[in-house]
C-alpha positions as CSV (number, residue, x, y, z in Angstrom):
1,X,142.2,84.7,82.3
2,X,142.9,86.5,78.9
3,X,142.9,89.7,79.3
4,X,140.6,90.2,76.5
5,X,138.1,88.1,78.2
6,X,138.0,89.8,80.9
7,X,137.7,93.4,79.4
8,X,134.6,92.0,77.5
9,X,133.1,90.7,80.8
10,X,133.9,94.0,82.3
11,X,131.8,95.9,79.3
12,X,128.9,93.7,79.5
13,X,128.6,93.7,83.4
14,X,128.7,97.5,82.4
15,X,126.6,97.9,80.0
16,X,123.5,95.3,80.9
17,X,124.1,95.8,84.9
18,X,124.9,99.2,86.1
19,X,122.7,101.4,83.7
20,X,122.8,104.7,84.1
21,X,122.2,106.8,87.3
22,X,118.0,107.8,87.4
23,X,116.7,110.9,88.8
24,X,115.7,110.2,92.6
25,X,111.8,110.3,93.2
26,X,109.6,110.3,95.9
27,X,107.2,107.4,95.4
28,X,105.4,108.3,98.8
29,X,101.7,107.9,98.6
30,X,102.2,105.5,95.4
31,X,101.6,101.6,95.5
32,X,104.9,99.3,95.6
33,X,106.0,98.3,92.5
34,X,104.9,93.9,92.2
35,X,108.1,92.3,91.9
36,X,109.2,89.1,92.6
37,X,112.6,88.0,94.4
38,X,114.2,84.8,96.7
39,X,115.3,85.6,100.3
40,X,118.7,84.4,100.7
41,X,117.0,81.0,102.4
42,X,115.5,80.5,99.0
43,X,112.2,81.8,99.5
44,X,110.0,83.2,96.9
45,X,108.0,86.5,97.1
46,X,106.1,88.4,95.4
47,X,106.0,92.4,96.5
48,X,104.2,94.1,97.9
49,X,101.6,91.0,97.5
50,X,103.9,88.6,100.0
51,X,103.3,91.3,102.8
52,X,100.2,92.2,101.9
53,X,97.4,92.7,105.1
54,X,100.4,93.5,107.9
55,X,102.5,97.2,107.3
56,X,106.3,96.5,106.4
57,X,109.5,97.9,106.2
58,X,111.5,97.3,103.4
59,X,115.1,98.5,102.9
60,X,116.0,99.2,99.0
61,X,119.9,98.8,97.8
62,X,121.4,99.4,94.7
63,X,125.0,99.6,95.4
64,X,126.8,96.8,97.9
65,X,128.4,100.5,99.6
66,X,124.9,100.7,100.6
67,X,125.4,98.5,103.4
68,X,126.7,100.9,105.8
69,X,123.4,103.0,105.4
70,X,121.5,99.4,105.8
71,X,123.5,98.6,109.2
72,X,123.1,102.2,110.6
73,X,119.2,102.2,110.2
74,X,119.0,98.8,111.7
75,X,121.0,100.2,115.0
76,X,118.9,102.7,115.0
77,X,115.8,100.9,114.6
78,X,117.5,98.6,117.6
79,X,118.0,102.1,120.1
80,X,115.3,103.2,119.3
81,X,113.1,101.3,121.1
82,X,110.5,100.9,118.3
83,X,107.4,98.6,118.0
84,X,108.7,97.9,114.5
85,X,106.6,95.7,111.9
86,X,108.8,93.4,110.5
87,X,111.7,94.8,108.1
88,X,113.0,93.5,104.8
89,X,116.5,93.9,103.1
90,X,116.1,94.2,99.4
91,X,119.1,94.3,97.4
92,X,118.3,95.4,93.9
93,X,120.0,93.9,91.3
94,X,118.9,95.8,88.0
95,X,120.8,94.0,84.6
96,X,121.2,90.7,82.5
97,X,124.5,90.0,83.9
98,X,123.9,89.9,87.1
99,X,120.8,88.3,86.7
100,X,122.8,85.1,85.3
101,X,125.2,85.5,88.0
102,X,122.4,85.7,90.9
103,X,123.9,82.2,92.2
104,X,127.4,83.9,93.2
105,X,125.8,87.0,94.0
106,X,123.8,85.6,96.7
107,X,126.8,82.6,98.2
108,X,129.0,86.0,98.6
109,X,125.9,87.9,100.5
110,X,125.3,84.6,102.7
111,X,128.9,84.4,103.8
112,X,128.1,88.2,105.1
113,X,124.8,87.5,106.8
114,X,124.0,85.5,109.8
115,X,122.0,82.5,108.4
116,X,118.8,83.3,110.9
117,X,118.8,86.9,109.1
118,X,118.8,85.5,105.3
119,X,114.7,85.1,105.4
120,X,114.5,88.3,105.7
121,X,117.2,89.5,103.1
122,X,115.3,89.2,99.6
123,X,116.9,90.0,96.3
124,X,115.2,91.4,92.8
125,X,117.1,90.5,89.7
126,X,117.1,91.9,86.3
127,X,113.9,93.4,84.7
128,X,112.1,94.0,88.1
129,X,115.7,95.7,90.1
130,X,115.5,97.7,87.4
131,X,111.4,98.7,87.6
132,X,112.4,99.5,91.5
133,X,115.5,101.0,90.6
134,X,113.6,103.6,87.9
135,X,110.3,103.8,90.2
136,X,112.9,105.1,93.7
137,X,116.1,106.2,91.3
138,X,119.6,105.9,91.6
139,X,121.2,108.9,92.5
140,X,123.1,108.4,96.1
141,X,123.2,104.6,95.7
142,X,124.8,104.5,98.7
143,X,121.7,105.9,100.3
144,X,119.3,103.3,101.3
145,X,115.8,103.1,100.1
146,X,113.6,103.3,103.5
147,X,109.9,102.5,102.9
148,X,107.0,101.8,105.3
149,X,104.2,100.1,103.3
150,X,100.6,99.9,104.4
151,X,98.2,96.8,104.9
152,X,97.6,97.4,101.1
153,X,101.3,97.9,99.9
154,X,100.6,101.5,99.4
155,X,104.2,103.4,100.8
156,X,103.1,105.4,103.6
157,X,106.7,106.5,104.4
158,X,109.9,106.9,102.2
159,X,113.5,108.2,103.0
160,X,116.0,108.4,100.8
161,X,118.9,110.3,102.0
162,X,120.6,108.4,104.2
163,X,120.4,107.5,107.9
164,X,119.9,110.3,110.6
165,X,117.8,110.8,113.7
166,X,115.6,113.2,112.3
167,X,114.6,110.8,109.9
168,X,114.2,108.1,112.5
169,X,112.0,110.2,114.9
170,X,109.7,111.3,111.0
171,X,109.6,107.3,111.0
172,X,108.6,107.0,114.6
173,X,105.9,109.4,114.5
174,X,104.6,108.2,111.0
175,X,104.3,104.3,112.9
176,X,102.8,106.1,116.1
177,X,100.4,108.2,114.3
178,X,99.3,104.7,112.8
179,X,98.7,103.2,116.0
180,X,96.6,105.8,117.2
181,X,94.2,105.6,114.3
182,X,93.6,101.9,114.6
């Protein structure tokens, strides 16, 4: 590839995909952003709508380093012992580039994922990876985004800075203080 090419790839990818890092928020108590992705099995959602009546976990990621965050949560939520409702891997995927690129982007996360987990892995492109990416932030990105939605798609729970057992137990008490209330 010319090398030009390639440096005026590199510049757009930069420029319409990577953005600039936003200031970290805590959306707790706020309603889940409606945006629309396809689950690496080609389903189409809608969220918060597509969830919408049961409670949820989803699992934000803006950066593919993010993944070691992802993995640690899901062995924890494994140990655990938890009666979990179901969880959702959301890569985030802010930019034009990668929007047009989404094809690739998604082959190269199947050959990573067992094909029985790729329902419940479901990527936002473009305009609405970036509305999640400014409604969480960006700072850490490899920090996942852990959010426990409500019946409603209201977030009842958020953690943002990274994967520990303190925050697992916070979770744990937040589902079991749920339960009890029913």
């Amino acid at each position: 590839m010319n090398i030009n090419i390639f440096i005026i790839i590199l510049a757009l990818v930069s420029f319409f995909g990577c953005g600039s890092t936003l200031p970290n928020r805590m959306p707790e108590g706020e309603q889940f952003p409606r945006v629309s992705g396809t689950s690496l099995a080609g389903g189409q959602y809608v969220l918060p709508d597509s969830f919408k009546g049961k409670p949820v976990i989803l699992i934000l990621a803006y950066d593919q380093n993010a993944q070691f965050d992802i993995d640690r949560w899901g062995v924890g939520f494994f140990t655990a012992d938890l009666d979990l409702p179901p969880v959702y891997e959301i890569p985030t995927i802010p930019g034009l580039i990668p929007s047009l690129l989404k094809e690739r982007i998604d082959g190269g996360m199947r050959k990573g994922i067992p094909q029985e987990s790729w329902k419940d892995v479901v990527t936002v492109y473009g305009s609405d990876g970036k509305k999640l990416a400014e409604w969480t932030g960006t700072e850490n990105p490899r920090n996942a985004r852990v959010v426990l939605l409500d019946e409603e798609g209201k977030v009842v729970w958020f953690h943002d800075r990274g994967y520990g057992l303190p925050p697992l137990q916070a979770l744990r008490g937040k589902l079991e203080d749920r339960e009890k209330s029913r």
